[in-house]
NUPA-99558 format. One record per atom (N, C-alpha, C, O): atom name; x, y negated, z negated. Coordinates in nm, 2 decimals. Layout:
N
kolke atom CA, px X, py Y, pz Z;
...
END
This chain:
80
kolke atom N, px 0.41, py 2.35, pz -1.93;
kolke atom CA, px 0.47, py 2.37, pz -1.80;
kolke atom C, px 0.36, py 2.33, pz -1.70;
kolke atom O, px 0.25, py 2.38, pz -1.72;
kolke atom N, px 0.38, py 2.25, pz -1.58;
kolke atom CA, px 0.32, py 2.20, pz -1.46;
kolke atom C, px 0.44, py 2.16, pz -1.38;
kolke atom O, px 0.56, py 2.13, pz -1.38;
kolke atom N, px 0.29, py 2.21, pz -1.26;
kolke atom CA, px 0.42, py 2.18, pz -1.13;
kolke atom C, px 0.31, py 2.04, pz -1.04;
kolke atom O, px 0.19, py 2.02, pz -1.03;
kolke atom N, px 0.43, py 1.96, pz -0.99;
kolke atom CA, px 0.33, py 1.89, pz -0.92;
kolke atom C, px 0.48, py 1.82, pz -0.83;
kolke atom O, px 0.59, py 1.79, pz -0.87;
kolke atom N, px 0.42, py 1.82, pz -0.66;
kolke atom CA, px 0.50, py 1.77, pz -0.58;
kolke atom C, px 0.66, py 1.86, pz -0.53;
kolke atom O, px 0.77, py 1.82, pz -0.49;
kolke atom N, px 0.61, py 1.98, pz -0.56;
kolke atom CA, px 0.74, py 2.08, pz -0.54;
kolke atom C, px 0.80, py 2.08, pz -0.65;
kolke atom O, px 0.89, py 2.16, pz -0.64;
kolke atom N, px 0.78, py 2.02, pz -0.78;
kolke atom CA, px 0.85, py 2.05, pz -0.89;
kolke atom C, px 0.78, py 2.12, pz -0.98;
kolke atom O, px 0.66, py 2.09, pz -0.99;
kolke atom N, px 0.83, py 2.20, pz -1.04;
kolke atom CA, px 0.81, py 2.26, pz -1.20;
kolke atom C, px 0.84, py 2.21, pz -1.29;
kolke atom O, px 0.96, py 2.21, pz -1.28;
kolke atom N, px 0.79, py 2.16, pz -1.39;
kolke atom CA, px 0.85, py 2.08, pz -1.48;
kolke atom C, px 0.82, py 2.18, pz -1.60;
kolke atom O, px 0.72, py 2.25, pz -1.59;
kolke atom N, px 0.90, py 2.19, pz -1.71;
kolke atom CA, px 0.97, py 2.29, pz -1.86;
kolke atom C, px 0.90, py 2.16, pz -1.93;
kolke atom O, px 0.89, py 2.07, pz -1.85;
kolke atom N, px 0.85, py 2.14, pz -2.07;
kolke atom CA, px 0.89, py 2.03, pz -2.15;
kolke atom C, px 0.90, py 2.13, pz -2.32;
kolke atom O, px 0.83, py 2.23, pz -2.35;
kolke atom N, px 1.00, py 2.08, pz -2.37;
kolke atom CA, px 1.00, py 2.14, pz -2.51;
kolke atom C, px 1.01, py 2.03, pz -2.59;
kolke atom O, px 1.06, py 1.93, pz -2.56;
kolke atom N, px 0.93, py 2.07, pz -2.73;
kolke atom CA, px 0.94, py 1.96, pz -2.82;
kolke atom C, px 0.95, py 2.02, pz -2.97;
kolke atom O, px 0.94, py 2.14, pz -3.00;
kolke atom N, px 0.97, py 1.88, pz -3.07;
kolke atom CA, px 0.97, py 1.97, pz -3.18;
kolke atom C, px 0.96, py 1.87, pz -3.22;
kolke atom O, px 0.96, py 1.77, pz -3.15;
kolke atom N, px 0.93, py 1.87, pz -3.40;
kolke atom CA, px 0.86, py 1.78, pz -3.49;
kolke atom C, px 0.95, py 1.72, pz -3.56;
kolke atom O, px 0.92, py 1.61, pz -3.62;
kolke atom N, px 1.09, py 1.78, pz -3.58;
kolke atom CA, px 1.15, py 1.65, pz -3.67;
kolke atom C, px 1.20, py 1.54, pz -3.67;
kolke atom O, px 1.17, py 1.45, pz -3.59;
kolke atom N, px 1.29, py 1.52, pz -3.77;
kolke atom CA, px 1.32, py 1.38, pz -3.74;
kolke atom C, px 1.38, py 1.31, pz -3.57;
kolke atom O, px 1.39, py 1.18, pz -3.55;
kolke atom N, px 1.40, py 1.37, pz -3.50;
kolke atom CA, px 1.46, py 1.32, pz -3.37;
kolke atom C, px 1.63, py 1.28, pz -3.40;
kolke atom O, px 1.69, py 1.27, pz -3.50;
kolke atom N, px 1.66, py 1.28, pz -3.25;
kolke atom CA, px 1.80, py 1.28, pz -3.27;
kolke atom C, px 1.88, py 1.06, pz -3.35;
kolke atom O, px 1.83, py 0.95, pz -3.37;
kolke atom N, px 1.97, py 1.11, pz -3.37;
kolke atom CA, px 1.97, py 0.98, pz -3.47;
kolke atom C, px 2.06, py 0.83, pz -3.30;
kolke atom O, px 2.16, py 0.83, pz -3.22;
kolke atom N, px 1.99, py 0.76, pz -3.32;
kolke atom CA, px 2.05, py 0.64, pz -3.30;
kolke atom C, px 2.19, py 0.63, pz -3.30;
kolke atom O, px 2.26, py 0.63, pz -3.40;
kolke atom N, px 2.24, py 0.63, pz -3.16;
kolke atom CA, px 2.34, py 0.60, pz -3.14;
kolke atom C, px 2.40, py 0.50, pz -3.04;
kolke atom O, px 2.33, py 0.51, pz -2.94;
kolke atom N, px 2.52, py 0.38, pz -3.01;
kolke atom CA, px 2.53, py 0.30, pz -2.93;
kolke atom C, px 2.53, py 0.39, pz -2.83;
kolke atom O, px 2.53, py 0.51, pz -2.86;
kolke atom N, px 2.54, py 0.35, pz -2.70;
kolke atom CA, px 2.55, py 0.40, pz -2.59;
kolke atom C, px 2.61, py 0.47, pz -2.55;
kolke atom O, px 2.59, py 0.57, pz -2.48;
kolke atom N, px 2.71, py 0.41, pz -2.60;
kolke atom CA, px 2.87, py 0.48, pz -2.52;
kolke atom C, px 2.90, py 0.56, pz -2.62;
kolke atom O, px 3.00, py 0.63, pz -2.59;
kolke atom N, px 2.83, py 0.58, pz -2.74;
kolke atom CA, px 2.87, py 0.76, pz -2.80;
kolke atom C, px 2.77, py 0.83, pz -2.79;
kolke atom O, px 2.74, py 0.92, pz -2.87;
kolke atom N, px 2.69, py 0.81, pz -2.67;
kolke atom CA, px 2.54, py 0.91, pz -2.71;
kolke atom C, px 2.62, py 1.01, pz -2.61;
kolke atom O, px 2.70, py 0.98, pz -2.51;
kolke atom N, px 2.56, py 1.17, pz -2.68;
kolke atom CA, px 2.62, py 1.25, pz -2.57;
kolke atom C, px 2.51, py 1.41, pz -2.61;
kolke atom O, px 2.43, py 1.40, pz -2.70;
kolke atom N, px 2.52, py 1.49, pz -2.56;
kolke atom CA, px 2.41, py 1.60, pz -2.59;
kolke atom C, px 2.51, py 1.71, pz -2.67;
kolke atom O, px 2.63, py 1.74, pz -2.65;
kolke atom N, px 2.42, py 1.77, pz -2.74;
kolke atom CA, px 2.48, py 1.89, pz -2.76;
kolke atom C, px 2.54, py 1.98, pz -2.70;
kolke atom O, px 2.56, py 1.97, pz -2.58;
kolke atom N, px 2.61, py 2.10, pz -2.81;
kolke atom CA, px 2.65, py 2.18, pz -2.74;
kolke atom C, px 2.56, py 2.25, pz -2.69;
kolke atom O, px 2.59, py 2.31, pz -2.59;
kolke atom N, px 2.44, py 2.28, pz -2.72;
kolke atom CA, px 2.38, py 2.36, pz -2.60;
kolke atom C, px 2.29, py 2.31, pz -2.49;
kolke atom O, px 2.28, py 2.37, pz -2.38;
kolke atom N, px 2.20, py 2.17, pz -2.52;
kolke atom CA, px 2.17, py 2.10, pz -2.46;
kolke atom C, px 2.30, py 2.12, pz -2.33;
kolke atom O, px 2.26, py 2.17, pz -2.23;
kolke atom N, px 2.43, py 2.09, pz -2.33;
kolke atom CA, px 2.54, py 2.05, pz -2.27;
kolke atom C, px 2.51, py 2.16, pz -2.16;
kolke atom O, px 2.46, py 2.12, pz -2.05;
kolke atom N, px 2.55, py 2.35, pz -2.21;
kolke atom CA, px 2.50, py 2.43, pz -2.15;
kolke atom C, px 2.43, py 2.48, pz -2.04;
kolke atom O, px 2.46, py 2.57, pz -1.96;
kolke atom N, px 2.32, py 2.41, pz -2.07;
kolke atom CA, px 2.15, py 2.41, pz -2.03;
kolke atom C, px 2.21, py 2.28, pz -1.89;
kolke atom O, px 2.19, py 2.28, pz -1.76;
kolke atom N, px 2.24, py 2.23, pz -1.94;
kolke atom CA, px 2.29, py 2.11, pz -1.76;
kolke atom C, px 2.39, py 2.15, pz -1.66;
kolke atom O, px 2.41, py 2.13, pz -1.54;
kolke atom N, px 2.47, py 2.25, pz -1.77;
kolke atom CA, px 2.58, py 2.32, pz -1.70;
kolke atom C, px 2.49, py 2.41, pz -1.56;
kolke atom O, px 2.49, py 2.38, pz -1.44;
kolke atom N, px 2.44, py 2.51, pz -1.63;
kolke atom CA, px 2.36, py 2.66, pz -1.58;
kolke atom C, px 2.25, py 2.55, pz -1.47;
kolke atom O, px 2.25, py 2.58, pz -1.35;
kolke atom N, px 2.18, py 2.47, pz -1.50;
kolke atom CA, px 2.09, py 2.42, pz -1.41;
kolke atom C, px 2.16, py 2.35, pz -1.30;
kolke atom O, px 2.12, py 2.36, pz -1.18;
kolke atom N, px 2.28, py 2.26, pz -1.33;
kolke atom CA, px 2.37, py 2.22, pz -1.21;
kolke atom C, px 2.44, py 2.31, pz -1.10;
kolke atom O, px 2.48, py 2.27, pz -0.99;
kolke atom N, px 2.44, py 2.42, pz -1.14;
kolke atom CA, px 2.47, py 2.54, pz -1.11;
kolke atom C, px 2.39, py 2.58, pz -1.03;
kolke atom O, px 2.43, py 2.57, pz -0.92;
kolke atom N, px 2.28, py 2.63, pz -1.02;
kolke atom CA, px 2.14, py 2.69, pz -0.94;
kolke atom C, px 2.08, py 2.58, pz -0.88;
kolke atom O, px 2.00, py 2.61, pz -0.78;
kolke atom N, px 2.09, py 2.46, pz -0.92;
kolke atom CA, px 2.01, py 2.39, pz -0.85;
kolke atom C, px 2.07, py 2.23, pz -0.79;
kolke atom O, px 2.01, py 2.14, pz -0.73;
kolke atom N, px 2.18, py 2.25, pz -0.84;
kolke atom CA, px 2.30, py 2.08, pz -0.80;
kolke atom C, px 2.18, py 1.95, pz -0.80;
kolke atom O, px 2.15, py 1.91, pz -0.91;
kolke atom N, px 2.11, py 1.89, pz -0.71;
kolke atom CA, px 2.13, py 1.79, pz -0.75;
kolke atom C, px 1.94, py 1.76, pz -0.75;
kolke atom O, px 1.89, py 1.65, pz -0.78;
kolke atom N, px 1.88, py 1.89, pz -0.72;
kolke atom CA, px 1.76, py 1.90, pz -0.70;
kolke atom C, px 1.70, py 1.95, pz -0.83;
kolke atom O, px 1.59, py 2.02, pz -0.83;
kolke atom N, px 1.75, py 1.93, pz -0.93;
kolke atom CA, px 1.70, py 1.94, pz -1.10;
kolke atom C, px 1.70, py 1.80, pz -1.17;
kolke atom O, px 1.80, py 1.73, pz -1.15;
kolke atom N, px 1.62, py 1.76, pz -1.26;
kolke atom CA, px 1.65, py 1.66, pz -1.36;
kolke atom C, px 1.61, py 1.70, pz -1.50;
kolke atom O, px 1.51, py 1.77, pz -1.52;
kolke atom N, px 1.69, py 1.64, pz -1.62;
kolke atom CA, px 1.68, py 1.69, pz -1.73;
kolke atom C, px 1.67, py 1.52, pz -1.86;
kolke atom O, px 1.77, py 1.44, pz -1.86;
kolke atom N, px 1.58, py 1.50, pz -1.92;
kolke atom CA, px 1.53, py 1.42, pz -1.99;
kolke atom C, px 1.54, py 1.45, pz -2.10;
kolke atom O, px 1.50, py 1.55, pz -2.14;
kolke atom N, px 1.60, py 1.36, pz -2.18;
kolke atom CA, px 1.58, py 1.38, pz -2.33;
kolke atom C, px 1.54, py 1.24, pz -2.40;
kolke atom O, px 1.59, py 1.13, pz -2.38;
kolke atom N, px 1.43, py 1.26, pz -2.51;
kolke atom CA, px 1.43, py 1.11, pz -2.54;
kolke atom C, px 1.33, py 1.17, pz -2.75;
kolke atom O, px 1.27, py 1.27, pz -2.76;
kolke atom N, px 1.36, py 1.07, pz -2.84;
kolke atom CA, px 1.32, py 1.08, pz -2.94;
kolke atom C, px 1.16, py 1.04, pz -2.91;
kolke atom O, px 1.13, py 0.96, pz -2.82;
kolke atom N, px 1.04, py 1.11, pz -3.01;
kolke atom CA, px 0.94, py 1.06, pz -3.02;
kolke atom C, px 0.89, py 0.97, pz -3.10;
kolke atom O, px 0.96, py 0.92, pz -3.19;
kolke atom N, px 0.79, py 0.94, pz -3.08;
kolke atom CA, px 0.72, py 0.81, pz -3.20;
kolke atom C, px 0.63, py 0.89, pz -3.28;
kolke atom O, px 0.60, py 1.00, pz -3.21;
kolke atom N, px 0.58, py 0.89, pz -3.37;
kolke atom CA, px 0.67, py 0.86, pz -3.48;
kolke atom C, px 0.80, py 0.93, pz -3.52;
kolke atom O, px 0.89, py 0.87, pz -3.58;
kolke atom N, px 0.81, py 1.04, pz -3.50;
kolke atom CA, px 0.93, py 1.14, pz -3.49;
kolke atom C, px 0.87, py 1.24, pz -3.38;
kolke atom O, px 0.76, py 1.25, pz -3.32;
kolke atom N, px 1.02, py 1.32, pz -3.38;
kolke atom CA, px 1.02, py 1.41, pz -3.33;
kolke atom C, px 1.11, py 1.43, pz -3.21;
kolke atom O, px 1.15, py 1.31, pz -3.20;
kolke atom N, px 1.18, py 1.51, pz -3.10;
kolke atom CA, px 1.24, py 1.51, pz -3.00;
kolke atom C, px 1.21, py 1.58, pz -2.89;
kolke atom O, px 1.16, py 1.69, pz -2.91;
kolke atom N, px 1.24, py 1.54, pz -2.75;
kolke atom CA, px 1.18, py 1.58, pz -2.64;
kolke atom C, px 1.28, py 1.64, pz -2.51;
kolke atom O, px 1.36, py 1.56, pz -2.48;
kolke atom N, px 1.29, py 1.73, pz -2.47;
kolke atom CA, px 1.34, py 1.77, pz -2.36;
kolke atom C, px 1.26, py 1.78, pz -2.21;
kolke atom O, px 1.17, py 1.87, pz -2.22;
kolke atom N, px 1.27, py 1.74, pz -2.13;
kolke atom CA, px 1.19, py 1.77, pz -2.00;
kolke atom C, px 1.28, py 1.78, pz -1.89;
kolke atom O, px 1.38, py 1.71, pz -1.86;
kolke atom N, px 1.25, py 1.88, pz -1.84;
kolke atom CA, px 1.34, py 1.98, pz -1.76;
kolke atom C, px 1.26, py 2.02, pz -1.59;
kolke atom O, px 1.19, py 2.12, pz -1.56;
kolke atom N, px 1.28, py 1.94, pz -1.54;
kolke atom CA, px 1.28, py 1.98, pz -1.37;
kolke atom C, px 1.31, py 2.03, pz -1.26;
kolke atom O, px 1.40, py 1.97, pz -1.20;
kolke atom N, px 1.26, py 2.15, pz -1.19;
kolke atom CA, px 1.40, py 2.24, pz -1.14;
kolke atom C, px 1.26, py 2.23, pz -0.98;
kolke atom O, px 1.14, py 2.21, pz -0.98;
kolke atom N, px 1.34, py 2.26, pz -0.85;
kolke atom CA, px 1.23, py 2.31, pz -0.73;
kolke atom C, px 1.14, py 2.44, pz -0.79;
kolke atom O, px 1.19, py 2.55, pz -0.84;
kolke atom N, px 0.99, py 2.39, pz -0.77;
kolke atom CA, px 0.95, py 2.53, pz -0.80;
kolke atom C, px 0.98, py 2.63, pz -0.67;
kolke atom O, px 1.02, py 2.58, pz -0.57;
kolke atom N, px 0.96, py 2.76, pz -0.67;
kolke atom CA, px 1.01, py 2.87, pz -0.59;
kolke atom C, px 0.89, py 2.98, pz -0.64;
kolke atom O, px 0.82, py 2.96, pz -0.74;
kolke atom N, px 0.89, py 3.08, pz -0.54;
kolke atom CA, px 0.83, py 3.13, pz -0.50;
kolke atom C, px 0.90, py 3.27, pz -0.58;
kolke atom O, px 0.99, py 3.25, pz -0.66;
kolke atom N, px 0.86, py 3.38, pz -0.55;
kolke atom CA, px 0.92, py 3.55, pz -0.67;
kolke atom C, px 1.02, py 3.57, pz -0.48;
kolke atom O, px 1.14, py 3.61, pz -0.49;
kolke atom N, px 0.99, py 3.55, pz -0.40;
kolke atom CA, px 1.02, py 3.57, pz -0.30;
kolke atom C, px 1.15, py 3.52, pz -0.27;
kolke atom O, px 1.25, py 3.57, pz -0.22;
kolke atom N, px 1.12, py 3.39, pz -0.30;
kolke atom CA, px 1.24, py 3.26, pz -0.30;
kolke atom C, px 1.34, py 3.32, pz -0.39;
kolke atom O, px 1.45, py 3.35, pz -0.36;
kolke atom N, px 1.31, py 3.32, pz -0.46;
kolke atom CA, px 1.36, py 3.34, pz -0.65;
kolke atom C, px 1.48, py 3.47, pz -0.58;
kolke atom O, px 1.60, py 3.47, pz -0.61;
kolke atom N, px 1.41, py 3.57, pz -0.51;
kolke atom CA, px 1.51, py 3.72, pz -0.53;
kolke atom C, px 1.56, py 3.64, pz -0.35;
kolke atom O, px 1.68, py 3.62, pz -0.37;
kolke atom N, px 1.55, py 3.60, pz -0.26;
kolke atom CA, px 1.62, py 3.59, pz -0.15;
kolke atom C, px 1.77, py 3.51, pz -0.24;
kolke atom O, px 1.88, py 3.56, pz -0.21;
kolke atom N, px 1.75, py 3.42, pz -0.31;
kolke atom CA, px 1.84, py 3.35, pz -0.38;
kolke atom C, px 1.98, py 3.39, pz -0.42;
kolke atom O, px 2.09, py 3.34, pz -0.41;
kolke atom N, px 1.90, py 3.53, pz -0.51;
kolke atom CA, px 1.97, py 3.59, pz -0.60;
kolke atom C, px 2.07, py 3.70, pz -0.50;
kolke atom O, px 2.18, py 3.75, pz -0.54;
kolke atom N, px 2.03, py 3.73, pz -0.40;
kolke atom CA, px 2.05, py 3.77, pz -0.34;
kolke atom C, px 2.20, py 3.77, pz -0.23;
kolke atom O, px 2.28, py 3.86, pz -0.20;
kolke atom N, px 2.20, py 3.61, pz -0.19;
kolke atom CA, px 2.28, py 3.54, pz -0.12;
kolke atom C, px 2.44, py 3.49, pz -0.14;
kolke atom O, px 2.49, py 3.42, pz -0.06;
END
């Protein structure tokens, strides 16, 4: 986790094989991956971005962008 330029950036990774090769037009994310775009489009519409890509030599990557905020920011939010 880093923030740089007003963003916070999440990254998660893992070691296995990565997600499998698909044409284009059937690539689509999981169900929870799916979720996770739902809840962030939700709090943050158009000021979040969300990355997914296979590693070399394996493995798979999520990177996850959201405005960083402030504990201040965060409860006025929650608030509103």
């Amino acid at each position: 986790m880093h923030s740089q330029n007003g963003q916070l950036e999440l990254v998660v990774r893992d070691t296995g094989p990565g997600r499998p090769s698909l044409p284009v037009v059937e690539e689509r994310e999981g169900h929870g991956l799916s979720i996770v775009r739902r809840r962030l489009e939700n709090l943050y519409g158009a000021e979040f971005s969300m990355e997914q890509r296979n590693l070399e030599p394996g493995g798979f990557e999520v990177a996850i962008r959201i405005p960083k905020q402030t504990l201040s920011d965060a409860r006025a939010a929650a608030h509103a």
